[in-house]
C-alpha positions as CSV (number, residue, x, y, z in Angstrom):
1,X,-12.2,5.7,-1.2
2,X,-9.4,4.2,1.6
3,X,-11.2,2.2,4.1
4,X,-10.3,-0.7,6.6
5,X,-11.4,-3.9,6.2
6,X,-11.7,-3.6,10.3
7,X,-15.6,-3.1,9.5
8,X,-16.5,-5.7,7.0
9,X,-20.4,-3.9,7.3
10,X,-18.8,-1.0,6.3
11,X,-16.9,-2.5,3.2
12,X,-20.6,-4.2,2.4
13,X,-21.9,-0.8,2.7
14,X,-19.8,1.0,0.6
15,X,-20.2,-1.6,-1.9
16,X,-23.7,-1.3,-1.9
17,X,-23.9,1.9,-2.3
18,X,-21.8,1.8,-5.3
19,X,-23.6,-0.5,-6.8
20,X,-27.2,1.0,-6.5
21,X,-25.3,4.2,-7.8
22,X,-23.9,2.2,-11.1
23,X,-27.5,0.8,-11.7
24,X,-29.1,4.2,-11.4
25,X,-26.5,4.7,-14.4
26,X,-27.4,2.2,-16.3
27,X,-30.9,3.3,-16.3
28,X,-31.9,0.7,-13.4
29,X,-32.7,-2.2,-16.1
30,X,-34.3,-5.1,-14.4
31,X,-32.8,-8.9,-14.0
32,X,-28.9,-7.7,-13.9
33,X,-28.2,-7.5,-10.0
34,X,-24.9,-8.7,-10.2
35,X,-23.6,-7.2,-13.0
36,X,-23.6,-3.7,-10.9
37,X,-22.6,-5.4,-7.7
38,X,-19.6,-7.1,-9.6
39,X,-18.6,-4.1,-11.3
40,X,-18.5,-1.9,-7.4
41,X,-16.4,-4.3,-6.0
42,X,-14.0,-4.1,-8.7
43,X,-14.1,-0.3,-8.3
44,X,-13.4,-1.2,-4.6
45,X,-10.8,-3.6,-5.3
46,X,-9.1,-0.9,-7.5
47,X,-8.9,1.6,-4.7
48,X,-7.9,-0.7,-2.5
49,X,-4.8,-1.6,-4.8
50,X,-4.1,2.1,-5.6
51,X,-3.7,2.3,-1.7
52,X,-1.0,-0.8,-1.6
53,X,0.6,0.9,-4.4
54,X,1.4,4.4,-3.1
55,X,2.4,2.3,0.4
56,X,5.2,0.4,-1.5
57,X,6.0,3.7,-3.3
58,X,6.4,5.2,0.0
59,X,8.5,2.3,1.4
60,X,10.2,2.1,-1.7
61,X,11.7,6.1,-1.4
62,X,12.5,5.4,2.5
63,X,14.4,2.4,1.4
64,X,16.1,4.5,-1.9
65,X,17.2,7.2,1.1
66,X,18.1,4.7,3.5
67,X,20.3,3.1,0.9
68,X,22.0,6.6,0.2
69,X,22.8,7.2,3.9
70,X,24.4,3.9,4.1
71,X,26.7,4.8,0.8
72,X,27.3,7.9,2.0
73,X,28.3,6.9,5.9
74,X,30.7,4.5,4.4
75,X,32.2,6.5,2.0
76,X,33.0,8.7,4.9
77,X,34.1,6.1,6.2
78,X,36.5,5.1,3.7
79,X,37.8,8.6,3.0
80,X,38.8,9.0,7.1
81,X,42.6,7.6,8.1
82,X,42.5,3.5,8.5
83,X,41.3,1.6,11.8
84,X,43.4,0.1,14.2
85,X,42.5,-3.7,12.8
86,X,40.9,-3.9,16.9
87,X,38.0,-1.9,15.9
88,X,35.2,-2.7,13.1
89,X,32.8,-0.4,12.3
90,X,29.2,-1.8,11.6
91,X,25.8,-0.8,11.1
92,X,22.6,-1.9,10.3
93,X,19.8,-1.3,7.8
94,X,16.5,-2.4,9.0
95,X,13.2,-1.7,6.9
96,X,10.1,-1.7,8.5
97,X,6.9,-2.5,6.6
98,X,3.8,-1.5,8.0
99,X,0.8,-3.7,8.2
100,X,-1.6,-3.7,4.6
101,X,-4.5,-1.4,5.3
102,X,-7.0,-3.4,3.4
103,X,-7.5,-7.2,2.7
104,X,-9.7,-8.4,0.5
105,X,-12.5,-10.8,1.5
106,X,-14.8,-12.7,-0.7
């Protein structure tokens, strides 16, 4: 359930709903409010950590490629006739991270 925490209404919402939905569950006993709502926004908290982890996966297999490329150029590098000492060769490995989707609030 990937959402943005750019609608904190919506993140109540969703919450909410979960909640009322886990109560239903649980046979909709009376007195035990929070134990539902605490239990949806764990649920929510998971998904939100499942999304964080296939991101760093992600970045993680860009990097792993990156990282090849850069063993490979310089092997090609290595294996071509030497350099006049005038000229270095350099390049650069940047990664870029993107922005977390999701933050949690209390």
């Amino acid at each position: 359930m990937p959402f943005t925490v750019s609608d904190p209404l919506a993140v109540h919402k969703s919450i909410e709903r979960l909640a009322y939905q886990l109560w239903l569950e649980r046979d909709c006993p009376h007195g035990s409010p929070d134990a539902d709502w605490y239990a949806a926004e764990r649920v929510q908290t998971m998904g939100i950590l499942e999304d964080v982890l296939a991101t760093l996966q992600q970045i993680l297999e860009v990097s792993k490629k990156s990282l090849q490329s850069s063993l490979r150029i310089e092997q090609l590098l290595s294996e071509q006739a030497p350099m006049p000492a005038s000229i270095k060769v350099t390049y650069q490995h940047t990664l870029i991270v993107p922005e977390p989707h999701h933050t949690l609030q209390n």
